[in-house]
C-alpha positions in Angstrom: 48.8 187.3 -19.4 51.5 184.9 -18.1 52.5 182.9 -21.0 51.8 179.2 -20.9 54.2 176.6 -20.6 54.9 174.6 -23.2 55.4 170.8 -21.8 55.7 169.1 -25.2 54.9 168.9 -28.6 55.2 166.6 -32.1 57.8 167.6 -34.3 56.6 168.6 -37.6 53.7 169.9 -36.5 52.0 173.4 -39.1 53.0 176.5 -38.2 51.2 179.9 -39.4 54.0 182.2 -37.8 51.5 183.6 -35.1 52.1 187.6 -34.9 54.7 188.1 -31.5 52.2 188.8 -29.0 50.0 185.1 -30.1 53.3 183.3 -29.9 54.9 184.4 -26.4 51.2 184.4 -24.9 50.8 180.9 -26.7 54.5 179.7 -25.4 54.9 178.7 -28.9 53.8 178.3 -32.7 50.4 177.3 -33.9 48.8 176.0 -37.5 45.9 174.3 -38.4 46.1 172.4 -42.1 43.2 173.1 -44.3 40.5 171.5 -44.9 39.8 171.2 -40.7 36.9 170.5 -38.7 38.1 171.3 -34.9 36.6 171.2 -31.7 37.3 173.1 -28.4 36.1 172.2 -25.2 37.1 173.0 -21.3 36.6 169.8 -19.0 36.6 169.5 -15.3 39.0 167.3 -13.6 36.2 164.6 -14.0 35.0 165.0 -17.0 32.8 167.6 -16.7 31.9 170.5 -19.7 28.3 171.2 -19.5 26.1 171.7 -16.0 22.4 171.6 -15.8 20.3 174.3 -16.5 20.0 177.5 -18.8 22.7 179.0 -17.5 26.2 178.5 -20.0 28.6 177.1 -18.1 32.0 177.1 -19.6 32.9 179.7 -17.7 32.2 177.9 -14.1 33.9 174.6 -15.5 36.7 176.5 -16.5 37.1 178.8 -13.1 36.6 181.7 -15.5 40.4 181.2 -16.6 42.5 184.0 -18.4 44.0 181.5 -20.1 41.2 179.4 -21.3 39.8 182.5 -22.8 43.1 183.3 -24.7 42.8 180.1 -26.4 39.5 180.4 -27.5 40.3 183.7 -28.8 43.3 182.5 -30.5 41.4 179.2 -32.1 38.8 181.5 -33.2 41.2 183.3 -34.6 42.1 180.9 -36.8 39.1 179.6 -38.3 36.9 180.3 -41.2 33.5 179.6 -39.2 32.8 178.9 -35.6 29.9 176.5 -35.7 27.8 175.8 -32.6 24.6 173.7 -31.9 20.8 174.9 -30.8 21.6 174.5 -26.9 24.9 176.2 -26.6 23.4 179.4 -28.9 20.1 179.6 -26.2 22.3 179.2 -23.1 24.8 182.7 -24.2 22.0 185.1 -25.8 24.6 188.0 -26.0 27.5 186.1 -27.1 29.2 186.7 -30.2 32.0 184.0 -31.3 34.7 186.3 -32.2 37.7 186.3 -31.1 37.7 189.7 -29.7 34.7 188.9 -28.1 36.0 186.1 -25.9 39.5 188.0 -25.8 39.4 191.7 -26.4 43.0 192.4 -25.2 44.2 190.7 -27.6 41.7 191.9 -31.0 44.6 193.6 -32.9 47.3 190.6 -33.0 44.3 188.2 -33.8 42.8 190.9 -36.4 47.0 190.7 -38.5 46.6 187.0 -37.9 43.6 187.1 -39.5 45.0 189.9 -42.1 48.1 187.1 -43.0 46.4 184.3 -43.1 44.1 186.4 -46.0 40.6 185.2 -43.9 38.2 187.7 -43.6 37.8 190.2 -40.5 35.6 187.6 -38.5 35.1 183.8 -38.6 31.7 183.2 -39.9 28.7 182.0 -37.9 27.5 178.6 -38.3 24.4 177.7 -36.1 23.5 174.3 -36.2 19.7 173.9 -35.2 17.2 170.7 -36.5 14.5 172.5 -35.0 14.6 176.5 -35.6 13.6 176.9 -32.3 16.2 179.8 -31.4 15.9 183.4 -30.9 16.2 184.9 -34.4 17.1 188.4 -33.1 20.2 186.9 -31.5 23.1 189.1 -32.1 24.9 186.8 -33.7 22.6 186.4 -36.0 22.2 190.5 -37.2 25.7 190.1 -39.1 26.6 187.4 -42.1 25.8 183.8 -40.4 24.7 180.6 -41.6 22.2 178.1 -40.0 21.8 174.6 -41.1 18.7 173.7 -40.4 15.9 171.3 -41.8 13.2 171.8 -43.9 11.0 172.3 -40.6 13.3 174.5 -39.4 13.2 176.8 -42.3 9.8 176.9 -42.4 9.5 178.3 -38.6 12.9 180.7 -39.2 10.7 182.0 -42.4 10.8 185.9 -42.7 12.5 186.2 -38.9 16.3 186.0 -40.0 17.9 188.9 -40.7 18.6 189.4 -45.0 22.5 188.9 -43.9 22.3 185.3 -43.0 21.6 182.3 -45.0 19.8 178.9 -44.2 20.9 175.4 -45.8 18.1 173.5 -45.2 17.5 169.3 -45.1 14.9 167.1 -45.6 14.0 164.8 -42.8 14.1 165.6 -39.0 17.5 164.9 -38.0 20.6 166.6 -39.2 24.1 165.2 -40.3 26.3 167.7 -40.0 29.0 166.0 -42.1 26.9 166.0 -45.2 27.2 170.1 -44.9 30.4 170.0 -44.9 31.1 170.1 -48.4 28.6 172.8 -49.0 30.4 175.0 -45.9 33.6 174.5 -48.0 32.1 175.4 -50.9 31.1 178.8 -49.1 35.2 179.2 -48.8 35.2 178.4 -44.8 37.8 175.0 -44.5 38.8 175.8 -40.9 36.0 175.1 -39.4 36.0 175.1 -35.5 32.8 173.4 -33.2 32.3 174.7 -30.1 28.9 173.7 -30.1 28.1 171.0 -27.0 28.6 167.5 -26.3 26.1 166.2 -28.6 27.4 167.7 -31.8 31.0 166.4 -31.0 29.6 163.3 -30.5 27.7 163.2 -34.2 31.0 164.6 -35.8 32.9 162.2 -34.3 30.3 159.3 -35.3 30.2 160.8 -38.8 34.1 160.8 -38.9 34.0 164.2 -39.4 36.3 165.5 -36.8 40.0 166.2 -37.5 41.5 167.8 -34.5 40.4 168.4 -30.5 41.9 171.1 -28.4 40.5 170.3 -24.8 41.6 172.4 -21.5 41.4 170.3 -18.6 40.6 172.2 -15.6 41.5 172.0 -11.9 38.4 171.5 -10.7 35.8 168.4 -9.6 32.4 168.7 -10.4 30.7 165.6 -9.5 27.5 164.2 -11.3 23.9 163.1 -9.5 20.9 161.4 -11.1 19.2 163.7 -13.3 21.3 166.9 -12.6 21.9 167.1 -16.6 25.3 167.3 -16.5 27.3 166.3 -19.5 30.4 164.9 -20.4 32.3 165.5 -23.4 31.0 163.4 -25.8 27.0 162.9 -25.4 23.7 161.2 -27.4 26.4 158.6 -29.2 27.9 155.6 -29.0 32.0 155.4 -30.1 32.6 151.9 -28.5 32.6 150.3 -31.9 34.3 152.9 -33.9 37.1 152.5 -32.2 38.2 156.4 -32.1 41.7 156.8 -30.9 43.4 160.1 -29.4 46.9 161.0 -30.9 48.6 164.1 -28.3 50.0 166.4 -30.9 51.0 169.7 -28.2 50.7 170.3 -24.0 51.0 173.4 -22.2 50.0 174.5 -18.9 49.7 177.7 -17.3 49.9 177.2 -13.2 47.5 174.0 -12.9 45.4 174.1 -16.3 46.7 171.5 -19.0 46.0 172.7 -22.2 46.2 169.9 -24.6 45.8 169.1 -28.5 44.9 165.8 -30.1 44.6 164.4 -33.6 41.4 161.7 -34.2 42.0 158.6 -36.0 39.9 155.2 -36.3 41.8 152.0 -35.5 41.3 149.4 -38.3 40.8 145.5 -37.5 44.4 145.4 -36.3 44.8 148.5 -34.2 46.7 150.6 -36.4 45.3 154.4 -36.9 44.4 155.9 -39.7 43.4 159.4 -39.8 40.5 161.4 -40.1 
């Protein structure tokens, strides 16, 4: 893969000391402190990340880019679980959120990242679902895994799940992902990386709960018409009051993507940040 082009980035920023073939491929170093919750998300030039349908669609927002899977891969990578929501899992029934799945080229320099960094072989599986509604013979689900759920949900994932994965369960119908956290950290997983939709962004960055956003911004114009389900990054919440500002930590580009990273903060009375 052509490298990507670093265009800038904060000084100071953590550094794991990527393996040689992440960092030339990356145009650069990467870290992530710990604790973390971050997200990653492709967008179209206007906004863009999720189409209509059944049909997942990160590929078509992203052209199917090399590059935007290399990412993925490498942000995977570095996390202790991948967490993702009810309607991303449905829409990719054969994925598996590895970062050899995603990447395959590149499984041994993420496996010695991995290896360094003293994680375990793959980031485990968080699937975030109020309902239980999901296929339970997924294969992501017949290796360890987690679903947070709520007590309905258990009660209709009862004696489907495989004896490998474990449910935290909730009472009430609606789930707050933020009060897992502490229980995910508790499991040892403190990276913690969503990739799961527009409306779980949106409740972790209502709850506060989001530290860090890695968004690829691709080339492309999508459009929007009445009722054609298309979604824009953050969905089902609204920020207006929470005054959620965007610091740009890193850029990099690779021919016309932008590959950018921010850090969250909330703006106090007089518009000064503090972070998340």
């Amino acid at each position: 893969m052509t490298p990507l082009e670093l265009l800038y980035e904060k000084p100071g920023l953590p550094s794991f000391g990527l393996p040689a073939p992440l960092a030339t491929a990356y145009g650069g170093e990467l870290g992530i402190d710990s604790p973390r919750v971050y997200a990653n998300f492709v967008t179209s030039m206007d906004g863009i990340v999720a189409l209509g349908g059944e049909v997942e669609s990160g590929g078509i927002v992203s052209g199917h880019s090399e590059a935007d899977r290399f990412v993925m891969g490498l942000l995977r990578a570095c996390a202790d679980a991948v967490v993702v929501g009810a309607g991303t899992f449905r829409k990719t029934p054969n994925h598996l959120w590895t970062a050899e799945h995603i990447y395959p080229s590149a499984a041994g320099a993420f496996g010695e990242l991995r290896a360094k960094l003293a994680m375990t072989r793959r980031p485990t599986f968080v699937l975030v679902t109020a309902s239980g509604a999901v296929d339970a013979a997924h294969p992501a689900l017949e290796r360890d895994a987690l679903v947070v759920t709520t007590a309905a949900g258990r009660e209709r994932l009862a004696g489907r799940l495989s004896a490998v994965v474990r449910v935290m369960a909730w009472e009430g119908d609606r789930l707050a992902l933020a009060r897992a956290l502490p229980m995910l950290r508790a499991e040892g997983l403190h990276r913690i990386l969503s990739e799961g939709g527009p409306s779980l962004i949106g409740q972790l960055i209502a709850e506060g709960a989001l530290d860090k956003l890695f968004l690829t911004r691709s080339p492309l114009l999508l459009g929007r018409q009445e009722g054609d389900g298309r979604k824009t990054l953050v969905e089902g919440v609204d920020l207006a009051k929470r005054r959620t500002s965007l610091e740009l930590l890193s850029l990099r580009r690779r021919d016309s993507y932008l590959f950018l990273r921010y850090s969250l903060s909330e703006l106090d009375r007089d518009g000064n940040p503090s972070s998340t």
